[in-house]
C-alpha positions in Angstrom: 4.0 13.6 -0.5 5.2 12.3 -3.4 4.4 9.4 -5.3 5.6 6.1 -4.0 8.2 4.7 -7.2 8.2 0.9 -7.4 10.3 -1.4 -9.3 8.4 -4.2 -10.1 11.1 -8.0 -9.8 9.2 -10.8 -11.8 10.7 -13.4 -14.1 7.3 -14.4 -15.4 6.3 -11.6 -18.2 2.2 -12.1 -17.2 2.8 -11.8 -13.8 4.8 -8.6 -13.8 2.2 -7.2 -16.0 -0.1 -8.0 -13.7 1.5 -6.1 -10.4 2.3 -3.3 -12.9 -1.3 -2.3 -13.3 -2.5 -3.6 -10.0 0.3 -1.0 -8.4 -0.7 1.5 -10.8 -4.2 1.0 -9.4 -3.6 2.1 -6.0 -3.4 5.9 -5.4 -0.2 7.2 -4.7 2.1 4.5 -6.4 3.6 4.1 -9.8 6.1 2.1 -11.5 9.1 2.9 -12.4 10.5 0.1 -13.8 9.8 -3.8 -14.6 12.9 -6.5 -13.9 12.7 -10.2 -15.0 16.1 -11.3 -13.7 18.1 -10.3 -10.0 20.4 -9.3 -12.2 18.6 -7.1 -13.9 17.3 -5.8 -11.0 20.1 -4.7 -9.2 21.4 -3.1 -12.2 17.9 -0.7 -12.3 18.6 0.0 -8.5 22.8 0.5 -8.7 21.5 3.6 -11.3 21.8 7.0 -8.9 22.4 4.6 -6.0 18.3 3.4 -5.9 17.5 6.7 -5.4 14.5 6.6 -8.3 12.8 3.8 -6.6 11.1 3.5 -3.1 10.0 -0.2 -3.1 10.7 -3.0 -4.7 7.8 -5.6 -5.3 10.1 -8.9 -5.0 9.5 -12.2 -6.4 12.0 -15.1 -4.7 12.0 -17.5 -7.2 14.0 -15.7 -10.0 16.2 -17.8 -12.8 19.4 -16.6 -12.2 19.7 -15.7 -8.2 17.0 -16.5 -4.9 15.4 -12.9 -4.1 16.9 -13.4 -0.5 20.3 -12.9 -2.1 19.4 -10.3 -3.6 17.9 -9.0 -0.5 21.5 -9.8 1.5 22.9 -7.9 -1.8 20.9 -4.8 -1.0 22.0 -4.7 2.7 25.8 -5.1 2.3 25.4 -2.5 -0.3 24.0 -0.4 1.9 20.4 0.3 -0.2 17.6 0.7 2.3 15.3 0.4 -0.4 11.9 -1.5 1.2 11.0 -4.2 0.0 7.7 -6.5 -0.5 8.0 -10.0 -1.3 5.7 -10.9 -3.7 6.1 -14.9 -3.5 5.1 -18.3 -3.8 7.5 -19.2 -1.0 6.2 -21.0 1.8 9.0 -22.1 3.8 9.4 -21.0 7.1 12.9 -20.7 7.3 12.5 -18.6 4.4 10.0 -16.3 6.3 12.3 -15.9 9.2 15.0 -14.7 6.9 12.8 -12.2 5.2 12.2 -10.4 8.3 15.7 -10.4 9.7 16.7 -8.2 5.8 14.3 -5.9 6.3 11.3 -6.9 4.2 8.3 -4.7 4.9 5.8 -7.2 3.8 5.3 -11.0 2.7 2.6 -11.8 0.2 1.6 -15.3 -0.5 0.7 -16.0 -4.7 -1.8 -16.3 -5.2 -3.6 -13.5 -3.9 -6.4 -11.1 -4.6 -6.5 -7.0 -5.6 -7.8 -6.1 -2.4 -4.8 -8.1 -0.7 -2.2 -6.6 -2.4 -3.8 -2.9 -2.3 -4.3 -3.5 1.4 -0.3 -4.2 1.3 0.1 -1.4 -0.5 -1.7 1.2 1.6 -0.3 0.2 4.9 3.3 0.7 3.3 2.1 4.0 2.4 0.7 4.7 5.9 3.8 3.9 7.3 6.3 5.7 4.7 4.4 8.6 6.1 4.7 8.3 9.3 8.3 7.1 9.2 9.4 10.2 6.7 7.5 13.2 8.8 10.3 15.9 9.9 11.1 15.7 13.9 11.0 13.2 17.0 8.3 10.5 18.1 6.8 12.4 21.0 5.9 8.8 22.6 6.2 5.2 23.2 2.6 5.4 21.5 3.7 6.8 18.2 5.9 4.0 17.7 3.9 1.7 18.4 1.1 2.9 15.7 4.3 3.3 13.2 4.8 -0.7 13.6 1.1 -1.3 14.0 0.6 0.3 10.4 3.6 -1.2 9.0 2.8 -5.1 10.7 -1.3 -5.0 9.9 -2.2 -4.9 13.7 -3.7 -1.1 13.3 -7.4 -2.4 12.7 -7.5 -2.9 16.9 -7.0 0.6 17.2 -10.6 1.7 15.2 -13.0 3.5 17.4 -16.0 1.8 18.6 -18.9 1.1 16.5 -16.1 0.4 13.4 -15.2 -2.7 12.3 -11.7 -3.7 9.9 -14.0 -5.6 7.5 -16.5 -2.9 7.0 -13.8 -0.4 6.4 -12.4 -2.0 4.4 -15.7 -2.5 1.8 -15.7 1.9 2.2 -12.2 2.2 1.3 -12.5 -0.1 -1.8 -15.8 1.7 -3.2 -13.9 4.8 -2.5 -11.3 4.4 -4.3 -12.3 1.9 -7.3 -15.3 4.1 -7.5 -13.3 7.9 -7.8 -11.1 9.3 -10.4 -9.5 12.7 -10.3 -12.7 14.9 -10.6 -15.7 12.6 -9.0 -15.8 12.3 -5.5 -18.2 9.9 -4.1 -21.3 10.9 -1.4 -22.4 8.7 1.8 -25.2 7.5 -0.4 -23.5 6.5 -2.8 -21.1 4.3 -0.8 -23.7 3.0 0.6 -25.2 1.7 -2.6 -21.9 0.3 -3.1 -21.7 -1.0 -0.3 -24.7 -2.3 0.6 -24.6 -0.4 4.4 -26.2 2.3 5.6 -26.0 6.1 4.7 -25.2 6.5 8.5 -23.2 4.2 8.6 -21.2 4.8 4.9 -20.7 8.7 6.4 -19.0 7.6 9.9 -16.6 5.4 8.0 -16.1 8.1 5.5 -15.4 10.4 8.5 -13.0 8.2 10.3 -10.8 7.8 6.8 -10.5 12.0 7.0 -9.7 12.1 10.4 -6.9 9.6 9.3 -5.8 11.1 6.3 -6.7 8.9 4.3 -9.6 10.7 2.3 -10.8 14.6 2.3 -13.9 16.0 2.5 -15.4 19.0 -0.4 -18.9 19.9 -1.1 -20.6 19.2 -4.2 -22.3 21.9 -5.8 -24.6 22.1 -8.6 -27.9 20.2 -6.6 -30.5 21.8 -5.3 -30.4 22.8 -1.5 -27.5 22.7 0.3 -24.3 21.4 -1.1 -24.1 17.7 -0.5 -20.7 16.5 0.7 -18.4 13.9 -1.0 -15.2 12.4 -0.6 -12.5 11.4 -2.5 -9.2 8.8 -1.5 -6.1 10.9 -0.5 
């Protein structure tokens, strides 16, 4: 799959630096563009009818409209660009209406890296799932497909695994790899602070997901020690 193309909404210049290079942190998504007014943004996403941008990282409290209009702007249109609102808003009337235009996600300011990558990564989960060729053989595969998408897939792990844990493996993994350096059990689990056994069953569940492969590392003595790398 492709990369996931973002457009970045954010009147205050800092800030939509900021999500710029956190989104340019997570594997699998880059920016596309940077807005600073609704206006502005609905002019990048009328050019070729949205089709250059996936998701759009939304703040609500723009100068010159509320990003719920421009959310009920997108839908009469006809865009079903996602969206994730990326806002101080608090309200819950303003919650409610979120959900019933379609926004994906709803992330309070302020908020941590790991937050927003955890955002992130469960969009992407779910843009796979919801993009694969065919028909949902089950109730089941539904269900996962909103599970992903809602945050509720952590009850789903396998026994022994917990959410928090997998977590800790998935950030070394992928603040710790680039391009050409995979990472080894042992070496998550210096990262980590867990076990070796323990570092290589999470690292085994994330293949078995999809969300990390598997290659041997050559070049040690004995045999080839395996390492992993974020997909």
């Amino acid at each position: 799959m492709t990369d996931i193309r973002v457009l970045v909404v954010e009147d205050e210049p800092l800030l939509a630096e900021a999500h710029s290079a956190y989104t340019e942190r997570v594997p699998g998504f880059v920016v596309v563009g940077v807005a600073h007014t609704a206006r502005a943004a609905m002019a990048a996403l009328r050019a070729n009818d949205g089709g250059d941008v996936d998701l759009v990282l939304l703040d609500f409290r723009l100068p010159d409209l509320h990003g719920l209009d421009v959310c009920r702007a997108l839908r009469a249109a006809g865009s079903s660009v996602d969206v994730l609102a990326v806002t101080s808003a608090r309200d819950l009337a303003v919650v409610r209406t979120a959900v019933s235009l379609g926004v994906t996600h709803y992330l309070l300011k302020p908020f941590t890296f790991a937050a927003f990558r955890d955002k992130l990564e469960r969009y992407a989960d779910y843009r796979a799932q919801a993009l694969a060729d065919g028909e949902v053989a089950a109730q089941h595969d539904v269900d996962r497909m909103f599970a992903t998408l809602r945050g509720t897939a952590g009850h789903s792990l396998p026994k022994g695994l917990d959410a928090q844990t997998l977590n800790r493996v998935r950030a070394a993994l992928t603040d710790g790899t680039d391009a050409q350096a995979g990472l080894s059990a042992t070496e998550v689990s210096a990262a980590t602070g867990i076990s070796r056994v323990t570092a290589r069953r999470y690292l085994e569940y994330l293949v078995t997901i999809d969300r990390a492969v598997r290659t041997p590392r050559y070049g040690t003595p004995g045999r080839p020690e395996v390492e992993y790398r974020p997909r």
